[in-house]
N, C-alpha and C positions, 0 to 999 in steps of 0.2 A: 576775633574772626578766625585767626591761627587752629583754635582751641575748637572752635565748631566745628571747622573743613577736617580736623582729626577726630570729631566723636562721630563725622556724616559718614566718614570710610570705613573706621572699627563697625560700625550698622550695617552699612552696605556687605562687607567682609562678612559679618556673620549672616547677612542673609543669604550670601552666595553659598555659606558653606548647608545653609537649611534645606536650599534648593538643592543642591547635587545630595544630600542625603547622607547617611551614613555610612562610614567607609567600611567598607567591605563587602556593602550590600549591592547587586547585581545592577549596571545599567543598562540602557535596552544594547547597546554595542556590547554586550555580553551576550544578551538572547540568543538562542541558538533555533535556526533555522530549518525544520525537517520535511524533505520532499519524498513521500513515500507512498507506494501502492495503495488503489482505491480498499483492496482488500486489508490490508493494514491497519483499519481505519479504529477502529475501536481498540485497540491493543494498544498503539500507538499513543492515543490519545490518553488511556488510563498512564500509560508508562511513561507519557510528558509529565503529567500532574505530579505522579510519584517521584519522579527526578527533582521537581520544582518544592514540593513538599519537603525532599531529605536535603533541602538547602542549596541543591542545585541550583542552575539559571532556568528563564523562561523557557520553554520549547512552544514555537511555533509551528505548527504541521498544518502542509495544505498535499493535501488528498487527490488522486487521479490515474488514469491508465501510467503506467509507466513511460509509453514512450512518448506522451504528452507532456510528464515531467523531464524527461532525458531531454528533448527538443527546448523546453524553458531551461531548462542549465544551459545546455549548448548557447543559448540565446543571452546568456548573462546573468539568468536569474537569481536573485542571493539568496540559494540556499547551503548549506553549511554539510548535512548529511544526503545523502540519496540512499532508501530500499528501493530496490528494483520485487518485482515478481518474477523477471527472468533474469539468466544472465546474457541473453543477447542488448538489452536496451542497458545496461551495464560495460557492458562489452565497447556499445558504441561511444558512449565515455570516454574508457578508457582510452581508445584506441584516436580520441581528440583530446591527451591528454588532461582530461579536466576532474581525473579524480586523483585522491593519493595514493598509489597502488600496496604500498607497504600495511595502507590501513582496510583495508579491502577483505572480507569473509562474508561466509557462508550464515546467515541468520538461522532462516525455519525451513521446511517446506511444506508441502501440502497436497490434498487430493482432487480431481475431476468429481462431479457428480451431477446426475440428473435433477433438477428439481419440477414441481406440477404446484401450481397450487391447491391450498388445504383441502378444497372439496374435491379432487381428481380423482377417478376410479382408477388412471393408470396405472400399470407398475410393468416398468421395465426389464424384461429379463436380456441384457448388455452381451452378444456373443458376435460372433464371425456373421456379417452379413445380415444381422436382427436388421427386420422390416419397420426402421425408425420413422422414413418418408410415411408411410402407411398409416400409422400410430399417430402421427401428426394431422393427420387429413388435408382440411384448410388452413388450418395453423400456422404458426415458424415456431421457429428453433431459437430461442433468445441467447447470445453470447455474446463476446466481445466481437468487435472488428476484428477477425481473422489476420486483417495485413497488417496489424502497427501494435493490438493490445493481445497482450499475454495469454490471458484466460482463453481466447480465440485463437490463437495460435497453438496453444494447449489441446483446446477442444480438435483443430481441423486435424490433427497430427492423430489421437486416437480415431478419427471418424474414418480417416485415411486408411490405416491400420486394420481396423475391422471393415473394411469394405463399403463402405455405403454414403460418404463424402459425397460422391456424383449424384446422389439421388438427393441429398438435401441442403446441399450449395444454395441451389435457388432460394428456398425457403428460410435461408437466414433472417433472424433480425441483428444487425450488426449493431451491438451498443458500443458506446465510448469509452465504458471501463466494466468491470466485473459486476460494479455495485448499481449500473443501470439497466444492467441485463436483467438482474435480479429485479429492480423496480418492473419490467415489464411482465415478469411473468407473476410478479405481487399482486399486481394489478388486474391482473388475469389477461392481460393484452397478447400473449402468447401462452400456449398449452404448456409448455416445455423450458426449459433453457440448464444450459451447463454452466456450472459454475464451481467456485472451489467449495469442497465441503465446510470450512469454517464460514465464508457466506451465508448457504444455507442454514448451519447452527443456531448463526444469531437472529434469521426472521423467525416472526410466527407467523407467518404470512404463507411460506411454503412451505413442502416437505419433500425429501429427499426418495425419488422414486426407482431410481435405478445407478449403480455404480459399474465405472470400467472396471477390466479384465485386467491382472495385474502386467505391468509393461507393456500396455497399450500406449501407452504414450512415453516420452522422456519426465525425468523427476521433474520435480516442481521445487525450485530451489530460489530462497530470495535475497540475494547476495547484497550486502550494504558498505556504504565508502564514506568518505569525507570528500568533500569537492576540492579540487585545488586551487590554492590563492585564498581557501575561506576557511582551513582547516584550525581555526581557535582554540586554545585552552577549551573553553565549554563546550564546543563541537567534539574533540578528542573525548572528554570528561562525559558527555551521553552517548557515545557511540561507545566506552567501554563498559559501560550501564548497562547495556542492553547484551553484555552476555555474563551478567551478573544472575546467580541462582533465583534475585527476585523476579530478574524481569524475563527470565524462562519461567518461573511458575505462571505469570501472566498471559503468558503465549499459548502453553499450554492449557490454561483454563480455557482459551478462545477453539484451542482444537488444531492448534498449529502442531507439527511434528519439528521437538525442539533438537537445536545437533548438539 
């Protein structure tokens, strides 16, 4: 009986060690967690893959306006990295402690642009007081929410700038993040909409109708951290990935302006 109860454990023993796997090999308390800009979203996703490919850990990424993700951390959310699109919803972070400030820089940035879909005859010439409202007719203006998502905030600040904000305030469609704004004007659901130029790159759905005047708005800068309390070996280990020459040549392919 002795004899048996020791060959049940040596089995049981080695199936425990079957189930956890080979040592060294990543467990999901490894995966690493990324909460980054709707814009972000293809870049991101190749450069998880890549990290996971050169034996890194899993990367996770869930997608959305930024200050929808900033409001999910704030709220407990377990994510590991945060890209912002700006550094205000970055800023707001910070400033509730909940990122690592030492590991905190400057990613990419990027541009404004008009987009129409593919059949539009428009083309926008972009100067002081351009008759936008007009160009639009019945239409809206597709862009992020102005008061919470980036790209919106980006846009009301050049619209401001060149004069004509007060004529097409009304006419907003206000989306949830960059990449739904875009859904609407794919769709043809709106004439028009702004968005950043690596958006429009990767539809074929739009095309790129008119560009701001340079220093019409402030940079477009998408600054990336580690969250605090969640900053892991493998968190650390993809977030210095990502200013590695590979994962700028990726960024770059997308259209991003790499620092």
């Amino acid at each position: 009986m002795r004899l048996l109860r020791r060959k049940w454990f040596t089995i049981s023993a080695m199936a425990a060690l079957l189930l956890a796997g080979p040592v060294g090999v990543s467990r999901a308390s490894d995966a690493v967690t990324v909460f980054a800009a709707a814009s972000l979203t293809n870049a991101i996703t190749d450069l998880g893959n890549m990290f996971a490919g050169k034996g890194g850990s899993n990367v996770t990424s869930s997608f959305a306006a930024s200050s929808t993700l900033a409001k999910q951390i704030e709220n407990g959310a377990p994510a590991n990295v945060f890209l912002s699109a700006d550094e205000a919803w970055m800023n707001y972070l910070s400033e509730k402690r909940l990122i690592v400030p030492d590991t905190r820089f400057d990613l990419v940035g990027n541009k404004l642009v008009f987009v129409a879909p593919l059949d539009s005859k428009l083309k926008l010439d972009v100067h002081q007081s351009f008759p936008l409202a007009q160009l639009l007719g019945d239409g809206r203006l597709a862009t992020g929410d102005p008061d919470h998502v980036p790209v919106g905030k980006y846009a009301k600040s050049a619209l401001q700038k060149l004069g004509v904000w007060a004529t097409v305030e009304g006419k907003l469609a206000r989306a949830d993040s960059v990449r739904a704004g875009l859904a609407l004007v794919e769709r043809g659901e709106c004439p028009l909409g702004i968005v950043y130029s690596t958006d429009a790159a990767i539809s074929k759905k739009v095309k790129i109708v008119g560009t701001f005047p340079e220093g019409s708005y402030p940079p477009i800068t998408y600054p990336a951290a580690l969250i605090a309390g969640k900053d892991t070996e493998a968190a650390r280990s993809f977030l210095n990935f990502l200013k590695t020459p590979e994962a700028k040549a990726v960024f770059e392919k997308y259209g991003f302006a790499v620092r």
